[in-house]
MDTraj code that builds the backbone (N, CA, C; nanometers):
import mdtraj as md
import numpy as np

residues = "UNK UNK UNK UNK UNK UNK UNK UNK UNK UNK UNK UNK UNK UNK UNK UNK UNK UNK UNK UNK UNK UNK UNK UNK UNK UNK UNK UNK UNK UNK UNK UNK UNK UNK UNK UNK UNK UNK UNK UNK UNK UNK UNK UNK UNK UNK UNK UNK UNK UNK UNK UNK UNK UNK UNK UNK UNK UNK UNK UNK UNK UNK UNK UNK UNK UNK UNK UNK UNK UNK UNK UNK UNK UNK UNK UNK UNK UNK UNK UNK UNK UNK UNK UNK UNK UNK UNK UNK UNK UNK UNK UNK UNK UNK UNK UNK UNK UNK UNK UNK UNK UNK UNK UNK UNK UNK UNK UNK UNK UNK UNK UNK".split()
xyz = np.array([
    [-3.5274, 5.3835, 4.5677],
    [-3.4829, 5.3701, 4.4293],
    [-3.3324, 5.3700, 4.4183],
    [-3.2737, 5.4599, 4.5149],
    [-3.1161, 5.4102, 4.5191],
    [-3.0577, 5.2728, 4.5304],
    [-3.1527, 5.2450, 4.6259],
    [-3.1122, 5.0579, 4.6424],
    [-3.1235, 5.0571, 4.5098],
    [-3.2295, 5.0048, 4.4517],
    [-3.2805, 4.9543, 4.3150],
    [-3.1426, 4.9557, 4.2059],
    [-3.1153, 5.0853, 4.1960],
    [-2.9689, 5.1260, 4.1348],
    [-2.8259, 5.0640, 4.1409],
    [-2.8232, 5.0473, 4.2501],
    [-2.7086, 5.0091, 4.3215],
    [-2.7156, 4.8480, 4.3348],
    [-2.8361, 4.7945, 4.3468],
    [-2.8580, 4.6628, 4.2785],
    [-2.8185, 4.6436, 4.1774],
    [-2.9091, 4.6605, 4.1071],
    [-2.8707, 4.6588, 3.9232],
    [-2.7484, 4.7102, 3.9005],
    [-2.7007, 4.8477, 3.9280],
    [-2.5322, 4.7805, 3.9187],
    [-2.4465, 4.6927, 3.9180],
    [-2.4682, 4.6601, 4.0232],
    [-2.3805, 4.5158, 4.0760],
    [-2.4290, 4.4389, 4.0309],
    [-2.5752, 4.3550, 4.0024],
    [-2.6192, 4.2311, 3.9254],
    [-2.5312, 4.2439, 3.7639],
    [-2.5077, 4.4061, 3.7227],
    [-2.4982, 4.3792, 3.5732],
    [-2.3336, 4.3808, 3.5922],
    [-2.2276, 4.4202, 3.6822],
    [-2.1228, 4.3977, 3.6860],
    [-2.0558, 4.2570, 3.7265],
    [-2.1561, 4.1903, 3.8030],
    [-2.1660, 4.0241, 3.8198],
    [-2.1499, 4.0154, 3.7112],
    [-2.2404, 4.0135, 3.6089],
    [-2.2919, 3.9534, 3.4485],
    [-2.1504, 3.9906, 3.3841],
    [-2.1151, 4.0945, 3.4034],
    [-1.9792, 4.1419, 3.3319],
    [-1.8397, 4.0470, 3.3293],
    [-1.8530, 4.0121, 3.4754],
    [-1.7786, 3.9232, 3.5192],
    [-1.7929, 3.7941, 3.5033],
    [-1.8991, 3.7354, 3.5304],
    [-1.9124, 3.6145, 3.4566],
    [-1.9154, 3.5875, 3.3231],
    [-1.9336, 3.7003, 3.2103],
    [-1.9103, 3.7198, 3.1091],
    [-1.7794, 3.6682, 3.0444],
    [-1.6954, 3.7781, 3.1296],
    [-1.5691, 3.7969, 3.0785],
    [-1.4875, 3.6288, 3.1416],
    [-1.5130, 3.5867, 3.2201],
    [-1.4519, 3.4928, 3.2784],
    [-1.5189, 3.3463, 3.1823],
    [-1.6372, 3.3550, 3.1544],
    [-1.6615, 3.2635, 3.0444],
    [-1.6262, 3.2618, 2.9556],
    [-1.5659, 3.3970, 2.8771],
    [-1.4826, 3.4222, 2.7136],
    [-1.3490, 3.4276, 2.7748],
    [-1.3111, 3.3677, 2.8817],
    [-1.1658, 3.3626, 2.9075],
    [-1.1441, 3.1799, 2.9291],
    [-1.2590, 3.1299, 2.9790],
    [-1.2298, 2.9650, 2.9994],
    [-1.2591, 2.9509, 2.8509],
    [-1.3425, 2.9765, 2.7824],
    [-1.3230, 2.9538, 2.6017],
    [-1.2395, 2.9892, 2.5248],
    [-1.1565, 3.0517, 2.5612],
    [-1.0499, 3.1289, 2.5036],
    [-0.9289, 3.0355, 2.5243],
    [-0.9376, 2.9920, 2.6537],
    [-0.8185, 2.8845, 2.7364],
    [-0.9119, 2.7216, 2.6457],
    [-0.9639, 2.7244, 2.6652],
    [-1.0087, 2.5757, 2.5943],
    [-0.9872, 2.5776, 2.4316],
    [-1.0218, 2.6837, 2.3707],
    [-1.0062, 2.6920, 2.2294],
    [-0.8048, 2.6685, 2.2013],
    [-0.7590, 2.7103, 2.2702],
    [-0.6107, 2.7291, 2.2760],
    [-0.5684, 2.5950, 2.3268],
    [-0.6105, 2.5057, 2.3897],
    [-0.5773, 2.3710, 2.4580],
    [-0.6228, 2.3188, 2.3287],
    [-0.7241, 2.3347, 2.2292],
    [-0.7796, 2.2589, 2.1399],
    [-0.6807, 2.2398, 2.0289],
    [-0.6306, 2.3975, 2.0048],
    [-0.5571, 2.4174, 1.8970],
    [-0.4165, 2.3809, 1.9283],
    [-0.3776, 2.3680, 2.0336],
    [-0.2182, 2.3344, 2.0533],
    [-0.2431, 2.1502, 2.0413],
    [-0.3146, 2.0885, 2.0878],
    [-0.3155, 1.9568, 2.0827],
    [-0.3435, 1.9408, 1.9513],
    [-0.4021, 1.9996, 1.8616],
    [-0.4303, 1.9650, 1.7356],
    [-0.2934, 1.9551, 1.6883],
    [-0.2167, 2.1096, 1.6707],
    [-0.0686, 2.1277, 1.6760],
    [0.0056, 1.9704, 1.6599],
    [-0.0019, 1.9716, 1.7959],
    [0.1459, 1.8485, 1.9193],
    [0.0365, 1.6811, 1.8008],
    [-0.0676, 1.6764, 1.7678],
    [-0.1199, 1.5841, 1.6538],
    [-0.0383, 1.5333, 1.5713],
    [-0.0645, 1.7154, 1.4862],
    [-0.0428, 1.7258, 1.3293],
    [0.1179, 1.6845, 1.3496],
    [0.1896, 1.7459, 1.4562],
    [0.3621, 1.7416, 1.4257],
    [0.3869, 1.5717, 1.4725],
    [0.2766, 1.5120, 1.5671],
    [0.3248, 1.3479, 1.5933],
    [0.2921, 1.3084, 1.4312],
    [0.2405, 1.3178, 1.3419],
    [0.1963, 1.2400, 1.2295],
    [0.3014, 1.2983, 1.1281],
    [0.3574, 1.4063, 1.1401],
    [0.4912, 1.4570, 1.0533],
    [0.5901, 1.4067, 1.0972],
    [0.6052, 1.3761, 1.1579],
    [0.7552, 1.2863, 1.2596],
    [0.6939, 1.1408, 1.1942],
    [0.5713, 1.0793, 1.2124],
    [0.5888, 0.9444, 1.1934],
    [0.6049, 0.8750, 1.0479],
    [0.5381, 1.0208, 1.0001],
    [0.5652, 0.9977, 0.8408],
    [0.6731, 1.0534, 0.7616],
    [0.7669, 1.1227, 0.8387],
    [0.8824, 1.1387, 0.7991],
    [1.0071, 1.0399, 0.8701],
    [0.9687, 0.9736, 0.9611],
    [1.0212, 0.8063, 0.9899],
    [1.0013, 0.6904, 0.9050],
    [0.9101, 0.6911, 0.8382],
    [0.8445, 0.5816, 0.7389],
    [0.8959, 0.6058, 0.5826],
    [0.9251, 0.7729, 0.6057],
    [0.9988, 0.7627, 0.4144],
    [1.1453, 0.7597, 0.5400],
    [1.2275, 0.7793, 0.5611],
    [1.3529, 0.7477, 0.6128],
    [1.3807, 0.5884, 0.6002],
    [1.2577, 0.5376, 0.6745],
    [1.2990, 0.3785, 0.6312],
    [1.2834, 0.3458, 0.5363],
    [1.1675, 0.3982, 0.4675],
    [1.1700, 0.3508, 0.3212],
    [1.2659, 0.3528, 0.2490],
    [1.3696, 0.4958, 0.2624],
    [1.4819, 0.5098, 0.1759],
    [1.5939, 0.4203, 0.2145],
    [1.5921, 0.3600, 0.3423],
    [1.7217, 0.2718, 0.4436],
    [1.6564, 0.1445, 0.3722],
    [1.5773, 0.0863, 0.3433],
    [1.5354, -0.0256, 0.3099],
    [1.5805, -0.0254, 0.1678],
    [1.5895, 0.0455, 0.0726],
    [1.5869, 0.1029, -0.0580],
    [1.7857, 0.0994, -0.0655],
    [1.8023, 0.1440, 0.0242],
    [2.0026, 0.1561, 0.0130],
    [1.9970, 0.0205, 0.0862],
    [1.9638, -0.0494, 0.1670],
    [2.0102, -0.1966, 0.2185],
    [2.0228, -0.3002, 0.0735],
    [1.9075, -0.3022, -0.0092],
    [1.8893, -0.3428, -0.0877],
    [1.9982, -0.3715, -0.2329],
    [2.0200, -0.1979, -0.2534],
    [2.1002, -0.1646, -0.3310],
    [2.2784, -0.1393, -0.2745],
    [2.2364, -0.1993, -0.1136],
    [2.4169, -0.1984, -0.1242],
    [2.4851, -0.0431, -0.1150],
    [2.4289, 0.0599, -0.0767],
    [2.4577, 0.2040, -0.1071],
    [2.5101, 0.2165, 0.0032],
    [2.6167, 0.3497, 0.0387],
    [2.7276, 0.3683, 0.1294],
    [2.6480, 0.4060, 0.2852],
    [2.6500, 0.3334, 0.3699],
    [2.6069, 0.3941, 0.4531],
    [2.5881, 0.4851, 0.5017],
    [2.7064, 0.5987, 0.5147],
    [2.7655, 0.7059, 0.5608],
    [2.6867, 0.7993, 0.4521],
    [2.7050, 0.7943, 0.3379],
    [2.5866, 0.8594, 0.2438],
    [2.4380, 0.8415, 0.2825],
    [2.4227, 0.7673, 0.2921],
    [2.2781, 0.7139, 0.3151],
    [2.2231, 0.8319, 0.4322],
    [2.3313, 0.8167, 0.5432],
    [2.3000, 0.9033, 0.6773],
    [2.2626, 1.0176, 0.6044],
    [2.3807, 1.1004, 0.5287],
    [2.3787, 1.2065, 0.4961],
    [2.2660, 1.2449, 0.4454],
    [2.2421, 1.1734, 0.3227],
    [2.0810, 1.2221, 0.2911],
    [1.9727, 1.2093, 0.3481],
    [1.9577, 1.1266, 0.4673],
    [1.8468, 1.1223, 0.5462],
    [1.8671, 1.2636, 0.6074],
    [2.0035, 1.2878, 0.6581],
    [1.9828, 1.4513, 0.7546],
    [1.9979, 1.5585, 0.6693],
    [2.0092, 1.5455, 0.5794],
    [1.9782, 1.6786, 0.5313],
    [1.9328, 1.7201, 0.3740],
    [1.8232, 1.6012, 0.3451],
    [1.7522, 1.6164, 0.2280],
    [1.6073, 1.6423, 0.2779],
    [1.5383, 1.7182, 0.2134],
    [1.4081, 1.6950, 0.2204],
    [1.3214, 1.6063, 0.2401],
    [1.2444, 1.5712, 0.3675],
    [1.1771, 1.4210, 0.3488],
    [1.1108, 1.3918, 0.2029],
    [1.0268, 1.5355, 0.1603],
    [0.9509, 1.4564, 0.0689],
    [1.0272, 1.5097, -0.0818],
    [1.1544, 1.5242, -0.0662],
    [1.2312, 1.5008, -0.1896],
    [1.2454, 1.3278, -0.1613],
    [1.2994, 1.2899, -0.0364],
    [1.3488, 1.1231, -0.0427],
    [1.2638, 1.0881, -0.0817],
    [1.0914, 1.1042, -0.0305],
    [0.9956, 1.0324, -0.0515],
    [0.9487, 0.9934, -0.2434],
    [1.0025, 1.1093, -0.3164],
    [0.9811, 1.1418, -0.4260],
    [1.0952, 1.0134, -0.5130],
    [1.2220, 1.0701, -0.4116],
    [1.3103, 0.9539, -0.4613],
    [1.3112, 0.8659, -0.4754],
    [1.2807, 0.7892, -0.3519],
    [1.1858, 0.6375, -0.2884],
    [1.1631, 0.5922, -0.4489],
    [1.0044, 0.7287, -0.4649],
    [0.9250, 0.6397, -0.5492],
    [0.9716, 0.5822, -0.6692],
    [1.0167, 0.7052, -0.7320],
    [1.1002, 0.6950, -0.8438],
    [1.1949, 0.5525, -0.8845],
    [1.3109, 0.5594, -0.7749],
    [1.3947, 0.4395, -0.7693],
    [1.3490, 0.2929, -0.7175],
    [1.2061, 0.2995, -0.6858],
    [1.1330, 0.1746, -0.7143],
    [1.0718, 0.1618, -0.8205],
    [1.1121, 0.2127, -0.9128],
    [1.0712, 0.2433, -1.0617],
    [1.1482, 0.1510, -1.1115],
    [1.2569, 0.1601, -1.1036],
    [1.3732, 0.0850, -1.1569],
    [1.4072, -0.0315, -1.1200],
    [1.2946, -0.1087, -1.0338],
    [1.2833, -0.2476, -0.9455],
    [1.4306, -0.2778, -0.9224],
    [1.4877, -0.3971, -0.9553],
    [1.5953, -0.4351, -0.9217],
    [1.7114, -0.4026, -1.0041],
    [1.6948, -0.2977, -1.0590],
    [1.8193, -0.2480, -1.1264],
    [1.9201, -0.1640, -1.0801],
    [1.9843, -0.2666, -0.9944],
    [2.1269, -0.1690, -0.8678],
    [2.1535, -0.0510, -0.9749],
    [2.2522, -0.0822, -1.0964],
    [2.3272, 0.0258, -1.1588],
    [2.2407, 0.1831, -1.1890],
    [2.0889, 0.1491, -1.1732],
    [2.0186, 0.2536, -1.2744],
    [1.9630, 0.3237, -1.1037],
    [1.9762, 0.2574, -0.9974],
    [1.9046, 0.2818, -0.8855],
    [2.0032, 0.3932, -0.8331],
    [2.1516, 0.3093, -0.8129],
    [2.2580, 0.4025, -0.8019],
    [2.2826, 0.5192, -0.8470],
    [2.3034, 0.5461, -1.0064],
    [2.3047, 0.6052, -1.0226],
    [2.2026, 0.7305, -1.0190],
    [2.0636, 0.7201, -0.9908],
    [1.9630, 0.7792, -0.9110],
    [1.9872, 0.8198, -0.7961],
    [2.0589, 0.7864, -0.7236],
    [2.0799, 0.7783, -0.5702],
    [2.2326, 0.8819, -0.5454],
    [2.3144, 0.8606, -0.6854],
    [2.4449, 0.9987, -0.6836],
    [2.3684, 1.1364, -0.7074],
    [2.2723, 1.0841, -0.7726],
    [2.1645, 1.2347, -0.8237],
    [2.1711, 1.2927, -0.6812],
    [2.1214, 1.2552, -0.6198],
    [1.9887, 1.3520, -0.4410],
    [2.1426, 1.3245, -0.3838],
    [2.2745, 1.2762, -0.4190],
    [2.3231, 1.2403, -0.2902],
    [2.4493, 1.3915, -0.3181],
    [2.4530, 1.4262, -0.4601],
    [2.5257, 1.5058, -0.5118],
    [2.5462, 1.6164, -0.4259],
    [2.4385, 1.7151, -0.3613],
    [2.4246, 1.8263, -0.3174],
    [2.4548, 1.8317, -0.1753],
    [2.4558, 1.7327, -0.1534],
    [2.4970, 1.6672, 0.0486],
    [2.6405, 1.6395, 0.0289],
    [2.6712, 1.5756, -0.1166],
    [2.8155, 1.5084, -0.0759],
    [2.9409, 1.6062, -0.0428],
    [2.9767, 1.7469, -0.0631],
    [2.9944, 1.7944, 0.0019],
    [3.0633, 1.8522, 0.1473],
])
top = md.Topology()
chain = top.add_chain()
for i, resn in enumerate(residues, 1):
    res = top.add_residue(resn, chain, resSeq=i)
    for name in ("N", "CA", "C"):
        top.add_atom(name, md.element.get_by_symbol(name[0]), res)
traj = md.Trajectory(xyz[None], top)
């Protein structure tokens, strides 16, 4: 019966171990899951904060707006203030003077 004991010990400290080593490869896979989700979500924030950037560079090509401004508010406005801007000042279709002056608005707090 000592054997017996000393068996079952060890079979249930196996189990322990394979236990623990299975809630450790799930643990490592759940974490590979969630960081790639991560390295995803931030490729689709980069591409859509490239797409209002051009939107707004397409928007100042148009209207003739200072380049050097233009930079400025791309680096250090809010994407989705520009994006907001964007929309707005395609509101005003081809009206340089009313676009511009939209565009001293967001450019006010950068100019600076």
């Amino acid at each position: 019966w000592v054997q017996a004991e000393e068996d079952a010990r060890k079979a249930a400290e196996a189990e322990r171990k394979a236990n623990e080593e299975r809630a450790a490869r799930e643990a490592a896979d759940k974490d590979k899951v969630e960081r790639e989700a991560r390295a995803e979500a931030k490729k689709r924030e980069v591409k859509r904060r490239k797409e209002i950037r051009r939107s707004f560079r397409k928007l100042a090509d148009k209207h003739g707006w200072d380049e050097a401004q233009v930079d400025r508010v791309c680096n250090q406005v809010d994407c989705d203030a520009i994006d907001a801007f964007v929309a707005a000042a395609e509101g005003h279709g081809d009206d340089t003077a009313a676009a511009t002056a939209a565009f001293q608005v967001i450019y006010a707090p950068v100019a600076i």
